[in-house]
N, C-alpha and C positions, 0 to 999 in steps of 0.2 A: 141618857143615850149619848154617844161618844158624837160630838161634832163629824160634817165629813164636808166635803168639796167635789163636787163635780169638774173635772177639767175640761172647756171647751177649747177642743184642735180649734189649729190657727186653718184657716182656710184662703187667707191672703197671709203674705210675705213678713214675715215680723222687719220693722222696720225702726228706727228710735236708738236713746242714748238709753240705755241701760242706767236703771237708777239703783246704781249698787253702793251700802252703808261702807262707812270704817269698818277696816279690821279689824275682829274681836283681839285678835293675838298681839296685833300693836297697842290696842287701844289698852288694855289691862296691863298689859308688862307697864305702858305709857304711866300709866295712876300707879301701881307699885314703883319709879322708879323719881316721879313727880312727889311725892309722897315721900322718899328717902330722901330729895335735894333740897337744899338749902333756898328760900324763897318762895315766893309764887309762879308757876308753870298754867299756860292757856295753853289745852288741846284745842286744836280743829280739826271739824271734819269728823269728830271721836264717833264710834259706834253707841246708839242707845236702844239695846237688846235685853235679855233675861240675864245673863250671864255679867254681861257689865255694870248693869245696874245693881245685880246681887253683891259688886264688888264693890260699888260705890257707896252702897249704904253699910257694908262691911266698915270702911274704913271710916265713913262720920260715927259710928258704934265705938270705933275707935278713938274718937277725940278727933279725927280731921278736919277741917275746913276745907267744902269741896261747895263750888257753884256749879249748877249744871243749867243750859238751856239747848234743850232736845230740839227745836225747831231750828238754831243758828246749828246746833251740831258744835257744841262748843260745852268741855270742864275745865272750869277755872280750882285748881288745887295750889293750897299751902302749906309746902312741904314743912315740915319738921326737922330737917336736919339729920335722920337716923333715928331719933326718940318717939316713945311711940307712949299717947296721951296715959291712955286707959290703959291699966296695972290689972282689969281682970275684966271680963265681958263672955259674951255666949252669941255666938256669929250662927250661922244657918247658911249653906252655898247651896244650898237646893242641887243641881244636876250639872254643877260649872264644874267642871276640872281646873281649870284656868285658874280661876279663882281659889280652889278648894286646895294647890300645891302651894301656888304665889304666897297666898296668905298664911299657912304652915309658917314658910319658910321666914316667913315677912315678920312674925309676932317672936322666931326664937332669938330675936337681935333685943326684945324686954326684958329691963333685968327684973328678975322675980316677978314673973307674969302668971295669968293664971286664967286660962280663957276653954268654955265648953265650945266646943264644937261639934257641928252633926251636918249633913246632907241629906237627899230624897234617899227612896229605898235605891235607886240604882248607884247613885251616887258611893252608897257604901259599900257596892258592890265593886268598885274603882281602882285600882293602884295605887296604894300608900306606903306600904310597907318599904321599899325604897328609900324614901324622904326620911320617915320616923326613925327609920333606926340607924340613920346616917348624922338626923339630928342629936340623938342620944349619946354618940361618943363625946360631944358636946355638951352635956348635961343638959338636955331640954327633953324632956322625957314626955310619951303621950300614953295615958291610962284609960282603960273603962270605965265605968259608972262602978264596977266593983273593983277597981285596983288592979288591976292585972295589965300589965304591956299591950296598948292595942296596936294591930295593925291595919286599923283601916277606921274610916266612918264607921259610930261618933268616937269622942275622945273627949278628954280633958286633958289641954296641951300644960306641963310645966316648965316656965323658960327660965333660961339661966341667963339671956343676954350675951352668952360666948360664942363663939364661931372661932375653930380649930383646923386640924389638919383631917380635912372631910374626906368620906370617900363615898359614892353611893352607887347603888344599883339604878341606874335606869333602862334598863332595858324594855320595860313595859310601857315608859313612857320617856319621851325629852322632858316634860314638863317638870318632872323630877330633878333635872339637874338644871333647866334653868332657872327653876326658883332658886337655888342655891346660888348660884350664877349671880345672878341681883342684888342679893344682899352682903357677898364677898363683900367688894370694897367697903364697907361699914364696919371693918375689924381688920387692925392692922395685925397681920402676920398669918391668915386663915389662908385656906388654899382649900379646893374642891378637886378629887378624883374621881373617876368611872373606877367601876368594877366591868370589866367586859365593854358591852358596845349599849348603842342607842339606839333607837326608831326616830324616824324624820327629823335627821342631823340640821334641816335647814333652819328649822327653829332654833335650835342651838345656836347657829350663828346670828339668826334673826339679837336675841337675847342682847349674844357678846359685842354688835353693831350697835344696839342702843343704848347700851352699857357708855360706849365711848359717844354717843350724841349727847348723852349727859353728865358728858365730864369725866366719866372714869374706866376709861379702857383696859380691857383683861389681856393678860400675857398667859401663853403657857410654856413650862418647862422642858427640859426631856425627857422626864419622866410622864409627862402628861398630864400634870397636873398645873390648875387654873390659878391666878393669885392678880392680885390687884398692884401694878410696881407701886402705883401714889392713889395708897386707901384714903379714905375721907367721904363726909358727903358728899352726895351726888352735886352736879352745880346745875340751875335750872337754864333751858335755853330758852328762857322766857313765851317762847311762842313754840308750840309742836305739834307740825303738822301730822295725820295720820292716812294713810294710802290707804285707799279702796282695797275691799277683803276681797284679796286673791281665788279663794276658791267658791267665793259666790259668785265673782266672774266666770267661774268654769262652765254655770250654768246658764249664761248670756253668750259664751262662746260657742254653746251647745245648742241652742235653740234653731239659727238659722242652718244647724242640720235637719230638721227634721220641720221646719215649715215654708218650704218650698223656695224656688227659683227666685230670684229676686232680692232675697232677706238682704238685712242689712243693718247691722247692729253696731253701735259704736260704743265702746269702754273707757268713758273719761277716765283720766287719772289712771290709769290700768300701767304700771311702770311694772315690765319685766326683768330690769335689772335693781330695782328696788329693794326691800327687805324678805319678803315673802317668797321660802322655797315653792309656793303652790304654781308661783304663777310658770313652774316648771310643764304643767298640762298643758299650756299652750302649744308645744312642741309635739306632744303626743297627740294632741286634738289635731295637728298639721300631717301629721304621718297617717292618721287615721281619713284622713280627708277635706280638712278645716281650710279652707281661706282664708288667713286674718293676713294683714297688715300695719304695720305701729307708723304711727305721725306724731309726732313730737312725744305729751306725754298720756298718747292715748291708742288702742288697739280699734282698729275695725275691721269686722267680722262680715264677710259675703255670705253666701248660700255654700254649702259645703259641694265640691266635686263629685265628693263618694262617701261612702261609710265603708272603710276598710280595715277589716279583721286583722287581727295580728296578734305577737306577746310581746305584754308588756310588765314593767318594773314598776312599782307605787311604793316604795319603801318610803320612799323622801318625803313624797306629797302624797300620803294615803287618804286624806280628807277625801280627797280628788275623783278617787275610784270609783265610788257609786254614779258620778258621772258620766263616766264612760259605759261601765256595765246598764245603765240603760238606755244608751244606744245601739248598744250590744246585737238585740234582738233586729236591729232591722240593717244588720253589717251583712258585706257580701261574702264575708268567710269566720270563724270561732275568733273570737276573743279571748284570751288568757292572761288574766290579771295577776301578778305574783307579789309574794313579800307582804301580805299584809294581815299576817297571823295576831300583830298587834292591836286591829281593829277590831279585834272579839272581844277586847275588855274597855270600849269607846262607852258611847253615849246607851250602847246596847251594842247587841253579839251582830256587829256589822255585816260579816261574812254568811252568818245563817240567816239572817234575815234580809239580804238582796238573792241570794238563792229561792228564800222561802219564797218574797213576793214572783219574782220573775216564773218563778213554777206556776205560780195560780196564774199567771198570765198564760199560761201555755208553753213556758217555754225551756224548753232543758237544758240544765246545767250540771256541772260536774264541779267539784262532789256536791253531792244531791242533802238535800236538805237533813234527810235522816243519817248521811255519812258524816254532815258536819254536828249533828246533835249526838254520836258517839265519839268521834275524834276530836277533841279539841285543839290537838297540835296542829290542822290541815291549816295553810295558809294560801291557798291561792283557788280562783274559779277561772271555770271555762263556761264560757255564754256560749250558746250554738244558735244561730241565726235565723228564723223560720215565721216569714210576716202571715205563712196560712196559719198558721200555729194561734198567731195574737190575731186574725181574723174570726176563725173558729171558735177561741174564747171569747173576743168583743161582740159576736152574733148576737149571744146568750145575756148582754146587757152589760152593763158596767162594773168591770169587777174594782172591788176595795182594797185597796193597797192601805196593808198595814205600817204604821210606821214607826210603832214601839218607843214613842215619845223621842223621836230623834230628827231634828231637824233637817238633817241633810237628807234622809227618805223622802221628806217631803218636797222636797226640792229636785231632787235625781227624778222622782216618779213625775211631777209636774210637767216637766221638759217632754218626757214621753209622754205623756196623757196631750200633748198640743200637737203632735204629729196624728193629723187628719188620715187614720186610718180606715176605718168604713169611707170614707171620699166626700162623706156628705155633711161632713160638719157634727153629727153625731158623738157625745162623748163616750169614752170606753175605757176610760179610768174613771174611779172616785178614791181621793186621800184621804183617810182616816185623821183625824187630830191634826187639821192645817195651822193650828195654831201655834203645835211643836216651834214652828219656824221664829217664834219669840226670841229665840236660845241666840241665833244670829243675826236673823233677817226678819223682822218683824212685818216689814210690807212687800215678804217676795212674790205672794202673789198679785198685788195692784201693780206692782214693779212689770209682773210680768203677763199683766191684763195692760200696760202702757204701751207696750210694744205690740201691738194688734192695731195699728193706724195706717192712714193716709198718707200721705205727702200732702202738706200742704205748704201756700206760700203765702203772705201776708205780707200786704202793704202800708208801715205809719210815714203819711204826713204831716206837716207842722213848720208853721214860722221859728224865727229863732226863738231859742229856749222855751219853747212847747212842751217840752219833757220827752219828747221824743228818745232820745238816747236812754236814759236812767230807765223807761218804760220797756222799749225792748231790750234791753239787757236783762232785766229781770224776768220778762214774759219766756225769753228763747232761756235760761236757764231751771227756769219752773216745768217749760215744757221738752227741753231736749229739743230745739232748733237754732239753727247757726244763723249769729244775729251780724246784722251790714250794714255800716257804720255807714252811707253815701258823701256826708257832708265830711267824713275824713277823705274818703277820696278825693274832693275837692281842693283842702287843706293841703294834702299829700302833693295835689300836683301844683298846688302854686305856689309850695315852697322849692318844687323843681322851678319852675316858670322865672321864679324871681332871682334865681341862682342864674338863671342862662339871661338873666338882663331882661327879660320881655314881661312887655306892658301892655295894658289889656285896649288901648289906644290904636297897638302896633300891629294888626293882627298876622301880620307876614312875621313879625319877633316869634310868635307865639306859634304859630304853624311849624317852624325851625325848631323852634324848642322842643313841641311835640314831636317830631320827627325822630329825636334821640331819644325817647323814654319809651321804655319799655315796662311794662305793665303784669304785676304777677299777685301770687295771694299767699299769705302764711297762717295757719289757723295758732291764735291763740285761745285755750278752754273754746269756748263756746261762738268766739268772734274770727271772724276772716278780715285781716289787714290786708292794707292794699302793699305791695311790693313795688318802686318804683326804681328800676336799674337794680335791681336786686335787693334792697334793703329798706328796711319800714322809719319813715321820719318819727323821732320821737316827740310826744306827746306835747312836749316843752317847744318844738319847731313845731311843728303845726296848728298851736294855741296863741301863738308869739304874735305882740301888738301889730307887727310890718303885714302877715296874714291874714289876721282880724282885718285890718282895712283893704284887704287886696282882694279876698275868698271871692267876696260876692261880685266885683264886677270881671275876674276873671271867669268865674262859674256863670254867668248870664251870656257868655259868647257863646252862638253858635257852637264855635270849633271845634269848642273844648266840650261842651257837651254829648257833640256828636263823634268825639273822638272816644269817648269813657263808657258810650253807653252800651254798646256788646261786652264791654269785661263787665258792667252791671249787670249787665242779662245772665252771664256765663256763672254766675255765682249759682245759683240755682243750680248747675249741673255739678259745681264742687260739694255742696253741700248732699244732693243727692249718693256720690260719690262718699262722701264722707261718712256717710252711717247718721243722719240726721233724720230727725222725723218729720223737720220740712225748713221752710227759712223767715225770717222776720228779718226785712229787710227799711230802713227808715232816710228819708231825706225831704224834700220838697217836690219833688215828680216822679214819685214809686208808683203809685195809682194811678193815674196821669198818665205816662210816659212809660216808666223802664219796666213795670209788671202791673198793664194796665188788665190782665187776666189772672189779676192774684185770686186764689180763695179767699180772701175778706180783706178789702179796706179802709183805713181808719185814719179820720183826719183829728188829731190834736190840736186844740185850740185855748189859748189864755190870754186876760186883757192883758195892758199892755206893760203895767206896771208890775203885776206879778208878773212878769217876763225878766224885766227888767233886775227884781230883786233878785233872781234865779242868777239869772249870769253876775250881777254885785258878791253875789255870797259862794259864786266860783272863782273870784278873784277875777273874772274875765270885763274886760269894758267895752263888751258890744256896744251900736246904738239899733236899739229894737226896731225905733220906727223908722232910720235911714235905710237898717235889712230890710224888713218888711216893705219897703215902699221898691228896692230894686229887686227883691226877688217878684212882687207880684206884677211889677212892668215889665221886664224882660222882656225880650220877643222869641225867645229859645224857649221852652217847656218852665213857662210863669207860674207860681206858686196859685195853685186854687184847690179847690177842694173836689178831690173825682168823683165821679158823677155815679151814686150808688155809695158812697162808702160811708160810714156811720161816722159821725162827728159828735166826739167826747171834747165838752170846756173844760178843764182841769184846773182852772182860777181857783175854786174854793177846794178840790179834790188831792188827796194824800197820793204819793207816790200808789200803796198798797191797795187804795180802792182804785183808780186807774188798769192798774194789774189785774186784780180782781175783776172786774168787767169784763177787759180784754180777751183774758183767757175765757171768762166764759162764754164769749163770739166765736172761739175760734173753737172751742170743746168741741160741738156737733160735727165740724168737718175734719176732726182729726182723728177720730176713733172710729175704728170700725165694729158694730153691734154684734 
């Protein structure tokens, strides 16, 4: 019996950081182009799905040397040079496209190779023929099992190792010419043409961008044709990072449409001027209703205004489409999706199977399911908008949205299945085969069971080097909260204080002092900096020996405590603000004093010695017990332990079991059931 998933509507506000993987379309071009360069290449950040991993054990099949660790999100590959180990092999891409052109194109740079090749049943059903017979004026020819010219899944590829004056048909897919694209530079004097045009040109240039991150930049002529000026190995840029998949954002941008007032979603790493045509739906999720806003290098998404109908283009970024078309149904006018007659030869017949599902929901579209199962040239749909429609069918029980093994259905129908339609929390979708979602996003729906929390705010305590810092950095980035550094703001202000001359003696100096400083916030990833006259002290001035002996008896005045503590309070309302799922904020009087009504506080505790080694082996020469002795005198908000809050000794405890506790205190109050 076929797996299914029940989707429960969101009934409170989705709220949290979006835990969205690398990009499949980076991450693989990334291993084809890391693979071609000369060296060793470290991805971060890489995607570990079906499709990439299909590619990964591709290429050790092939003689590669590839380290992968799925948990850091980190391949470490040793390129080759252009040479390619294995002289003959029998590969399997299962249902990747990606992989199934890449690697085509990847193995006819062997000379005298000799490699079987096959994919799933849909897989063969795919677009090849473009690549193969583009390969072939080349001498790399692809055959049946009985000899004959194939055009598609399986084959048995024979290469010749030359690359000529190419020319191919992509119009069925881009992936067809940027595989070709890649492996240019490795043959001086080859060159790559279109016959006609392409679908989702952005990839194309995604390609010709990464082409030149690793060394080897594509020119074209005026004829239009692609060539490499300085062929050669690719050269590795020893470290590559890999951007958040674009269009699995589309479905975190979509969310806080349809789970109520309030939402708030924030998209690390979400860079829309980045490599990724996808993140071109942003603009159309804007015209359609969407709220986002970008901060530095990250999007966050409010509650949508409206869901407004309209016609629109997806040629570029058709991944995208299914997106929007299920929102479609709860828009206040039709939706008209155009240009994407291409995604009927995808993962499955895209086009007839978001008709087909959206009908069993109730809901009509043009052309109708049976128009698109005799036409296959139709390329566009009309949603028409009718929430009696999808009440009427959700009466009747949960209907099963099929997904014909294609990941993005499951994903596009999820988004709608969490808009609390009956009002009572009741589900009224179920996803057939949620596992599909392997292919890109293997945890989108824990991803997207993450985002159903609280706000919460948390308070660590702790003398110096407690672990405090290393602890919430890790806790706020595990769980999607913006973490506050307090003891930098300290830092922060008495490297102003000792610039304007004032001494913690003088306290009229320091009054003055504070008088000109003005006080702001900049987020970096996960952390809010303090901004002091506009600009963040670096790490190096506020770590610096004059500091180290100044921090504490400037930070024990009164003045200054009671000058700093509403922009400490105020951080709570930035990170709300921010699309966080709540804040972890750490210093000596968070519990205490600045959020003595946090949802959970925790005091950090270690003898004195391991204190001691802590800051020796950051190069820093605190004296533990001189801190500890003026913060817990003080007469301004003294270091103690607040009254209620659980105290962890971390003396004999690993960074990662610390964390692990942690979060499991704070688990209960951050989810909602």
């Amino acid at each position: 019996m076929t797996e299914s998933l029940l989707i429960k509507p969101f009934r409170t506000p989705a709220r949290g950081v979006a835990q969205i993987p690398g990009s499949k379309s980076i991450t693989n071009r990334a291993l084809i182009l890391a693979a071609l360069a000369e060296g060793e290449t470290l991805l971060t950040g890489a995607l570990f799905s079906r499709d990439t991993k299909i590619l990964i054990q591709s290429l050790r099949t092939l003689g590669f040397k590839i380290l992968d660790d799925e948990v850091a999100g980190t391949i470490r590959v040793q390129g080759m040079a252009g040479n390619i180990p294995a002289k003959e092999g029998s590969l399997h891409v299962g249902n990747a496209g990606t992989a199934a052109r890449f690697l085509t194109a990847f193995l006819a740079l062997s000379h005298q190779g000799k490699y079987a090749m096959d994919g799933d049943v849909a897989m063969r059903a795919r677009p090849m023929s473009g690549l193969l017979n583009s390969l072939a004026s080349s001498q790399t020819f692809a055959y049946t099992a009985e000899g004959k010219p194939a055009q598609a899944f399986p084959f048995i590829l024979q290469t010749s190792g030359q690359l000529k004056d190419l020319t191919v048909d992509a119009s069925a897919s881009s992936q067809l010419l940027s595989a070709l694209l890649m492996v240019l530079p490795l043959r001086a004097g080859a060159s790559v043409k279109m016959s006609g045009e392409t679908v989702s040109e952005p990839f194309v240039v995604m390609t010709e961008k990464m082409c030149a991150q690793f060394g080897r930049p594509l020119s074209r002529d005026t004829q239009g044709r692609w060539f490499c000026p300085n062929p050669g190995a690719y050269l590795s840029p020893k470290i590559y990072p890999i951007e958040p998949d674009a269009t699995a954002a589309s479905y975190f941008i979509a969310l806080p449409a349809v789970t109520g007032k309030d939402a708030c979603v924030r998209l690390q790493g979400y860079q829309p001027q980045g490599l990724q045509g996808d993140t071109a739906f942003a603009e159309v999720a804007k015209q359609y209703g969407a709220d986002i806003r970008f901060e530095g290098d990250s999007a966050i998404v409010h509650s949508w205004s409206d869901l407004r109908g309209g016609d629109f283009d997806f040629n570029q970024f058709s991944d995208t489409f299914l997106t929007l078309a299920t929102l479609a149904p709860l828009a206040n006018k039709p939706t008209v999706i155009r240009q994407i007659a291409h995604t009927r030869k995808q993962e499955t017949d895209r086009l007839l199977a978001m008709a087909t599902e959206l009908n069993r929901l109730g809901v009509k579209v043009e052309p109708s399911p049976e128009a698109l199962q005799a036409d296959t040239s139709l390329s566009s749909l009309t949603i028409y908008p009718s929430r009696e429609a999808l009440l009427k069918t959700a009466k009747k029980g949960p209907t099963s949205i099929h997904t014909y093994e294609d990941h993005r259905m499951a994903m596009s129908f999820g988004i709608l299945g969490s808009y609390d339609l009956l009002g009572d929390g009741t589900p009224w979708i179920k996803i057939e085969d949620p596992s599909c979602t392997g292919k890109t996003f293997p945890r989108f729906f824990e991803a997207l069971e993450a985002l159903r929390s609280r706000f919460v705010t948390i308070a660590i305590d702790g003398g110096a080097a407690s672990g405090k810092s290393s602890t919430a950095r890790a806790v706020a980035q595990h769980l999607g909260l913006m973490h506050v550094d307090t003891g930098a703001h300290y830092r922060t202000l008495t490297v102003g204080l000792l610039k304007a001359n004032a001494l913690p003696t003088n306290i009229a100096s320091v009054e003055k002092a504070l008088a000109q400083f003005k006080l702001g916030s900049a987020l970096r990833g996960f952390s809010s900096h303090c901004l002091l006259n506009g600009k963040i002290a670096s790490e190096a001035e506020i770590r610096s020996p004059e500091v180290n002996a100044m921090v504490s008896a400037f930070a024990a005045l009164p003045v200054v405590r009671n000058y700093i503590l509403n922009y400490q309070r105020s951080q709570v309302e930035l990170a709300q603000a921010s699309g966080f799922a709540g804040l972890i904020m750490e210093g000596r009087d968070i519990g205490s004093v600045v959020l003595p009504q946090a949802t959970l506080r925790i005091f950090l505790e270690a003898d004195a010695e391991a204190r001691r080694l802590r800051r020796s082996s950051e190069g820093q020469s605190d004296s533990i017990v001189q801190r500890d002795l003026l913060d817990s005198t003080r007469t301004a908000a003294p270091l103690i332990c607040p009254q209620g809050a659980v105290r962890i000794d971390n003396t004999k405890l690993s960074l990662a079991e610390v964390v692990q506790e942690i979060e499991g205190l704070i688990a209960p109050a951050l989810h909602v059931s």
